[in-house]
C-alpha positions in Angstrom: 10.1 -55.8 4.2 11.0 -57.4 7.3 10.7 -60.6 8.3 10.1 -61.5 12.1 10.5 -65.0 12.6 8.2 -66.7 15.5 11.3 -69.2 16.6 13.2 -72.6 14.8 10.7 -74.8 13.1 11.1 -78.5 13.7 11.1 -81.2 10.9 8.8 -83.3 13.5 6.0 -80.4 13.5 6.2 -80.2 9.8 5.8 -84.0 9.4 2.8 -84.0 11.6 1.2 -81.1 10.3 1.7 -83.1 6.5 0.1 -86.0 7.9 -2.6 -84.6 10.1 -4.0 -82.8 7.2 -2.5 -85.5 4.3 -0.6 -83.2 2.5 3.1 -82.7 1.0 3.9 -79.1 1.4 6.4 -78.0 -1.2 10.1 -77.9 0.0 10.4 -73.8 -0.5 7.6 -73.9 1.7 8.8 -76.6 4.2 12.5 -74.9 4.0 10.6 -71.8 5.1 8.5 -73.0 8.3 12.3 -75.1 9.4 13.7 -71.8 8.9 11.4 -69.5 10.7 7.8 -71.6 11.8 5.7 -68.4 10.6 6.2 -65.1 11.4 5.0 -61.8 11.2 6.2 -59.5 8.5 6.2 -55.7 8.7 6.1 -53.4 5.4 5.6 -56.2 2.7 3.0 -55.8 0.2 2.2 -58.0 -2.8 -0.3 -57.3 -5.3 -3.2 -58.7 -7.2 -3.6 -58.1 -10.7 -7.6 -58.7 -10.8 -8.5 -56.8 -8.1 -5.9 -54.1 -8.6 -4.9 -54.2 -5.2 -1.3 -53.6 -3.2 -1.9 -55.8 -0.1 -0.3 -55.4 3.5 1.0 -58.7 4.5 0.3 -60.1 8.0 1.4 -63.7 9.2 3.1 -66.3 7.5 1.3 -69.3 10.4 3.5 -71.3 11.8 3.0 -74.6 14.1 2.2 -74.5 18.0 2.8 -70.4 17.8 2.2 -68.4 20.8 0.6 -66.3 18.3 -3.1 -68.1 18.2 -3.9 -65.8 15.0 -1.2 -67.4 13.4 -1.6 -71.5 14.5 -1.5 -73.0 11.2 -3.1 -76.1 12.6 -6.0 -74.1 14.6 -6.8 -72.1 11.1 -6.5 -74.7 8.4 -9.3 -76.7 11.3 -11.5 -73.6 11.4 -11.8 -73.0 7.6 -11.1 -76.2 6.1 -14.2 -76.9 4.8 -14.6 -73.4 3.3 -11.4 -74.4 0.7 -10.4 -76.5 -2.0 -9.0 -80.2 -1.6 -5.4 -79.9 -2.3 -4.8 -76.0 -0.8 -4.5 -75.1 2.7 -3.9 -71.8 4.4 -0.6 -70.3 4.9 -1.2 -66.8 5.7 -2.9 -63.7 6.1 -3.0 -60.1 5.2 -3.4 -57.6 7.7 -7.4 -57.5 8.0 -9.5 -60.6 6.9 -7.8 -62.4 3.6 -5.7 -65.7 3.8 -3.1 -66.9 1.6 -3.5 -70.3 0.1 -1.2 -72.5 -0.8 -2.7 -74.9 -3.9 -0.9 -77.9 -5.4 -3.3 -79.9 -7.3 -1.1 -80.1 -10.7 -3.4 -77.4 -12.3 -3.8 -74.5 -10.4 -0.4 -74.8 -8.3 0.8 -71.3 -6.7 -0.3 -68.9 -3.9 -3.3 -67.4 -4.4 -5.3 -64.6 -2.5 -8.4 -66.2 -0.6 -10.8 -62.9 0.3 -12.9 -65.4 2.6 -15.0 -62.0 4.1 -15.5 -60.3 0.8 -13.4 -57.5 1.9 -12.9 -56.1 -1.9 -16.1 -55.5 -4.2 -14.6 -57.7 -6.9 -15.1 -60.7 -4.9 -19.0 -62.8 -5.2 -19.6 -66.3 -4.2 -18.4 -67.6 -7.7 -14.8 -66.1 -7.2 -12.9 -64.6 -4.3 -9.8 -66.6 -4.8 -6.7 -64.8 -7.1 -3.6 -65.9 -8.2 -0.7 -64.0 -7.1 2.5 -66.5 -7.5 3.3 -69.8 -9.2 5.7 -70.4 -5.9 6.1 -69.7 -2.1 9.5 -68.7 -3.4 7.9 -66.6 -6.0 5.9 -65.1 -3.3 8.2 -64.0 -1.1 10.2 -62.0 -3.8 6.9 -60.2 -4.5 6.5 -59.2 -0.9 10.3 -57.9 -1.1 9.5 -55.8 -4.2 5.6 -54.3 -4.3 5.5 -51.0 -3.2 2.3 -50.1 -1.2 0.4 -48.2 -3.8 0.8 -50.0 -7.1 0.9 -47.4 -10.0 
């Protein structure tokens, strides 16, 4: 997997971007978008159990990108209404899903959202899987699944 960071995040984005939307991202998170403010990541998979699926991941969004496909800010506005209080979207793989980030104390983790019904598993009553209890937990996923998951 590789890892192509958009530029430096600043502390000053990620404070804005907690209180425009009233949210307190976790600090793996947070460390992440200081570290790299999104980027685009070449041969990383991760997997999801209950759809039996190895996907290709796409963007990690980051704030005020030159990427517009990958402005946190412009996304989480789009589809905001389409997702749970207490989530917001982080990512994307490389065709239609999003990665969403949930902390509500119950359900906390990075889940899959297949928003387009990409995969036949996915109705109106679930299209939204866990993958990882942690954006830290993520990333090692994306490090380790191979592309076709035996």
């Amino acid at each position: 997997m590789e890892v192509i960071k958009f530029q430096n995040g600043d502390p000053k984005n990620i404070a804005y971007l907690e209180d425009e939307f009233s949210i307190e991202l976790p600090i793996d998170y947070r460390n992440f978008l200081i570290e790299n403010n999104g980027a685009d990541i070449e041969n990383g998979f991760f997997y999801v159990k209950e759809i039996n699926q190895a996907i290709p991941m796409g963007y990690f969004f980051g704030i005020d990108t030159k990427e517009k496909a990958a402005d946190i800010v412009r996304i989480n506005k789009e589809y905001g209404d389409d997702i749970a209080e207490s989530s917001f979207l982080i990512g994307n793989d490389i065709g239609s899903g999003f990665l969403l980030l949930v902390f509500d104390g119950e359900n906390d983790g990075i889940w899959y959202y297949d928003h387009t019904y990409f995969f036949k598993e996915s109705t109106d009553e679930l299209n939204t899987y866990f993958i990882a209890e942690s954006f830290s937990d993520f990333l090692k996923i994306l490090e380790t699944t191979p592309a076709t998951k035996v």
